[in-house]
C-alpha positions in Angstrom: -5.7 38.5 -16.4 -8.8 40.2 -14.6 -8.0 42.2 -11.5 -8.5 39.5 -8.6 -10.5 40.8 -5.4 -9.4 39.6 -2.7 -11.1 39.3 0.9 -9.0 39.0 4.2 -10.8 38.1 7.1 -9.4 39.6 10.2 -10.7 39.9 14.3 -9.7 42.7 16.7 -9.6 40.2 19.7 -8.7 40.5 23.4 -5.3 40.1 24.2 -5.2 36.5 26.1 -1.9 37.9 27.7 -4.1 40.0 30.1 -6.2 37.4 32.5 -8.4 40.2 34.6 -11.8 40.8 33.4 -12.2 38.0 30.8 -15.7 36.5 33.2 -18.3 36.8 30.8 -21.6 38.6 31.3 -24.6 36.1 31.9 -26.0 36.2 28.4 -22.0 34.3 27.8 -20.4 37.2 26.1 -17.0 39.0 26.9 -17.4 42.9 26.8 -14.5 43.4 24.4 -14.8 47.4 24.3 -13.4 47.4 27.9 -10.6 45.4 27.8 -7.3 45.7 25.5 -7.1 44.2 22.0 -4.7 43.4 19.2 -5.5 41.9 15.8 -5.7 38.2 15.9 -2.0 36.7 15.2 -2.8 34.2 12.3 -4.6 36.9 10.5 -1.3 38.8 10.1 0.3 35.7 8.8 -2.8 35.3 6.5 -2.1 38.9 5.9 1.3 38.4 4.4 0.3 36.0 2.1 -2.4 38.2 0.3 0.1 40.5 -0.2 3.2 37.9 -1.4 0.1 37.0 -3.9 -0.1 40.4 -4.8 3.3 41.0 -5.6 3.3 38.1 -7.8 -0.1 39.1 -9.6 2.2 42.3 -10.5 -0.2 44.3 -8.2 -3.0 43.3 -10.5 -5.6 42.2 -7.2 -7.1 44.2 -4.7 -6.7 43.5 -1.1 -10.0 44.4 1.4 -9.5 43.7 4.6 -13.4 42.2 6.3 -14.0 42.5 9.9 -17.0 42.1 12.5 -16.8 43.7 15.6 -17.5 46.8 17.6 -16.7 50.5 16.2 -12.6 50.1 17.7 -12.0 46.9 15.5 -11.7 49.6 12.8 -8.0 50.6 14.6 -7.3 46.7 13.6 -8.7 47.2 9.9 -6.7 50.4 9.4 -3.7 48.5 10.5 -4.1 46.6 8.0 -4.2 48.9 5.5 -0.8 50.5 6.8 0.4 47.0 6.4 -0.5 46.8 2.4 -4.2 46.4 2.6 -6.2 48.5 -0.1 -9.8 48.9 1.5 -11.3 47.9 4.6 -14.8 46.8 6.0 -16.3 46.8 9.3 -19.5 45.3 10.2 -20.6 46.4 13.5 -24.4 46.7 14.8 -25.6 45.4 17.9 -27.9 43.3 15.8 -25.0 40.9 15.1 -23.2 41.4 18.1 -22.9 38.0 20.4 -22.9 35.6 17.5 -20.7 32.0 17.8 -19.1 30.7 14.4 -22.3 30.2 13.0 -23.6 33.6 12.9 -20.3 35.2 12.4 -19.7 33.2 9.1 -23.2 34.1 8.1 -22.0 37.6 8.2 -18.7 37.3 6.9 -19.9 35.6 3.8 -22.5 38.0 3.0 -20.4 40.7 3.4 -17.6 38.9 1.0 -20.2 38.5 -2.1 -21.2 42.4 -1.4 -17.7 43.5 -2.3 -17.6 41.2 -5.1 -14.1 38.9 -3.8 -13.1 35.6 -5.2 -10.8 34.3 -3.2 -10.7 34.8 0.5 -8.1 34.5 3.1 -8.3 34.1 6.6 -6.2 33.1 9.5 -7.0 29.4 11.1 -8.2 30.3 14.0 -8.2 33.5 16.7 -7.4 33.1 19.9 -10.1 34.3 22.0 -12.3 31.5 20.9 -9.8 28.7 19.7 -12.4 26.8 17.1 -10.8 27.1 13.8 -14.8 27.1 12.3 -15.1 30.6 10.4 -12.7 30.0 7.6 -14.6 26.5 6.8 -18.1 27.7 7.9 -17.6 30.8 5.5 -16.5 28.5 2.5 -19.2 25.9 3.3 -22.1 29.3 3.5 -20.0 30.5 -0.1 -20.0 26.9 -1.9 -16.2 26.9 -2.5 -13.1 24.9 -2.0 -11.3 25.1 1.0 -7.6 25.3 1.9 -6.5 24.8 5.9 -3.1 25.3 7.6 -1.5 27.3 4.5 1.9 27.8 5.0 2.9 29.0 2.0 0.6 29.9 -0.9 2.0 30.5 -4.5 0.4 31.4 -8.0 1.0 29.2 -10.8 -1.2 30.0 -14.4 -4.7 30.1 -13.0 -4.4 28.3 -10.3 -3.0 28.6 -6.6 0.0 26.4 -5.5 -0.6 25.7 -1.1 2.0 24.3 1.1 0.0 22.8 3.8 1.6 22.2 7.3 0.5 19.1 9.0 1.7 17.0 12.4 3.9 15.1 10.6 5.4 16.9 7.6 3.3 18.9 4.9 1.3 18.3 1.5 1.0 20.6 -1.4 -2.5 20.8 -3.1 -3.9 22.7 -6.2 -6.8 24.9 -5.8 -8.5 27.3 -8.5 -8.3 31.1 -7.8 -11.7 31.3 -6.3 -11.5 29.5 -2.9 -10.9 29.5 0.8 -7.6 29.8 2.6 -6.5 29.6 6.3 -3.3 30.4 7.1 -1.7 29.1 10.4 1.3 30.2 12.7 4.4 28.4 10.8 3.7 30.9 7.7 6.0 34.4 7.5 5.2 36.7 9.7 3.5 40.0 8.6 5.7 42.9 7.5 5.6 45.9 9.7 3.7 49.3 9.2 4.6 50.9 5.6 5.7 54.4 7.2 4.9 56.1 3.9 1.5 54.4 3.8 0.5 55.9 7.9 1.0 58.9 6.6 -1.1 58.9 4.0 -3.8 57.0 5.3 -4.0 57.8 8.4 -7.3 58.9 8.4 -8.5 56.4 6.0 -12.1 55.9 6.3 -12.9 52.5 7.1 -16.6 51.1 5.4 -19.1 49.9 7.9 -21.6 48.7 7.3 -25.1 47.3 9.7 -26.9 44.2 9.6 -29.3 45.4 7.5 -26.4 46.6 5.2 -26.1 42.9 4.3 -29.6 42.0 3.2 -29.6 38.6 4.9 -31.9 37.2 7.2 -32.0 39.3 10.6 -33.0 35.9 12.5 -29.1 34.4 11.4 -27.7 37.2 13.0 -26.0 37.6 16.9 -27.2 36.2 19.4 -30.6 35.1 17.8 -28.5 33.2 15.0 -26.1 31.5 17.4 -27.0 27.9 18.3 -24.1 27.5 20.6 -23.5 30.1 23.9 -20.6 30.1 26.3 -22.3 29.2 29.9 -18.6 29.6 31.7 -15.6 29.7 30.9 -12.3 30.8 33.5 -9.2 32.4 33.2 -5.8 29.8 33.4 -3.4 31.5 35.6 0.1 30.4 35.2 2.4 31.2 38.1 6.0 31.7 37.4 8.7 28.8 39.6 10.8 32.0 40.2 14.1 32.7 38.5 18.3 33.1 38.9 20.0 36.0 37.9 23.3 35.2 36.1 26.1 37.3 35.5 29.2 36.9 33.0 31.3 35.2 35.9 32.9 32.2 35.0 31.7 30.7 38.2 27.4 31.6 37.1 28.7 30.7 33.2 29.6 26.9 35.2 27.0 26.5 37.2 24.3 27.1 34.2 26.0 24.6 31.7 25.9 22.0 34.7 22.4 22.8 35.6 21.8 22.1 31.8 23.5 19.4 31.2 21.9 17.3 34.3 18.9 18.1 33.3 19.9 17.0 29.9 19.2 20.5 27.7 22.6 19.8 26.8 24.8 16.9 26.2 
């Protein structure tokens, strides 16, 4: 079998755990450089599975990790590579900076046929923005099939074998090697850090790459390519009903299984 290339689309986003300074600016966009990031959770779980498919290809495909953002995302694509990524790419220019689904798929699909992948992995949807469009808008912008809410994804011949969650149970569909997958929340979680692997890539150069980089059409790009814009958006701030410290007295021990079982937790 040919070596398969595989592309993993992956975000650096803010962490939605920290509600101060998530206002956007007034041209709708979030300064991300100044507040703190993690790599989007699905992602990892989209992660995982590039690399299960790895392990069954016998090692013959090569994982590179894709990602748009500003020059720290590249702490989120080396990550990745400590994880069991092979390569990473970053594209980050202010030209594309500011872009909605539209203009960020645009991107991300140009930047997938420049390293030559086939089949492409991403994670539903982040959680900064909630839309579940790049995965879709990137195989729509690549003409391939598309897989959504993988749970499990297996090789069998030439083709790929997806578990597919859904609201009421799951399906499992056939797809050919070169297509689209989004992986949601109820796949494994990633493995950790390869210890072996920080050490010796540590200092791994990460690719990036500029707009111009991607020979596409500098008017699809950012904020100029983006037919949609954020005109306000606020902060939910959940306030906790306070709390009971129990200890291991038989007297807390009763009054918890009481509390629980009038309120029916337990029967």
């Amino acid at each position: 079998m040919t070596k398969i290339k595989i592309a993993l689309l992956i975000k650096q986003v803010i962490d939605t755990r920290i509600s101060e300074g998530w206002a956007p600016g007034a041209d709708g966009t979030v300064d991300r450089n100044a507040l703190p990031a993690i790599i989007n959770p699905e992602d990892l779980h989209a992660l995982e599975q590039t690399l299960r498919l790895k392990e069954q290809l016998g090692g013959n495909a090569e994982i590179v990790a894709i990602s748009m953002g500003p020059q720290r995302a590249a702490e989120a694509l080396r990550e990745c590579i400590w994880r069991g990524a092979d390569d990473a790419v970053l594209i980050s220019d202010r030209k594309v900076a500011g872009a909605d689904t539209l203009a960020t798929s645009y991107a991300l699909a140009l930047a997938i046929k420049k390293v030559g992948a086939s089949l492409i992995f991403a994670g539903r949807q982040t959680i900064d923005g909630d839309t579940a469009h790049v995965g879709p808008q990137v195989a729509q912008a690549l003409g391939i099939p598309q897989i959504t809410y993988a749970e499990e994804v297996a090789l069998e011949g030439d083709s790929l074998v997806v578990k597919r969650r859904l609201d009421d149970g799951f399906e499992v569909v056939k797809s050919p090697l070169k297509a689209l997958i989004t992986v949601g929340s109820s796949a494994a979680k990633c493995r950790f850090c390869n210890a072996k692997r920080m050490l010796r890539s540590r200092k791994a150069e990460i690719k990036t790459w500029s707009a111009a980089d991607l020979d596409g059409d500098l008017s699809r790009f950012g904020l100029a390519g983006s037919p949609t814009q954020v005109l306000y958006s606020e902060p939910i701030v959940t306030e906790s009903k306070g709390g009971v410290v129990l200890t291991s007295s038989i007297e807390d021990i009763a009054t918890l299984v009481a509390e629980l079982r009038s309120n029916h937790t337990i029967e």
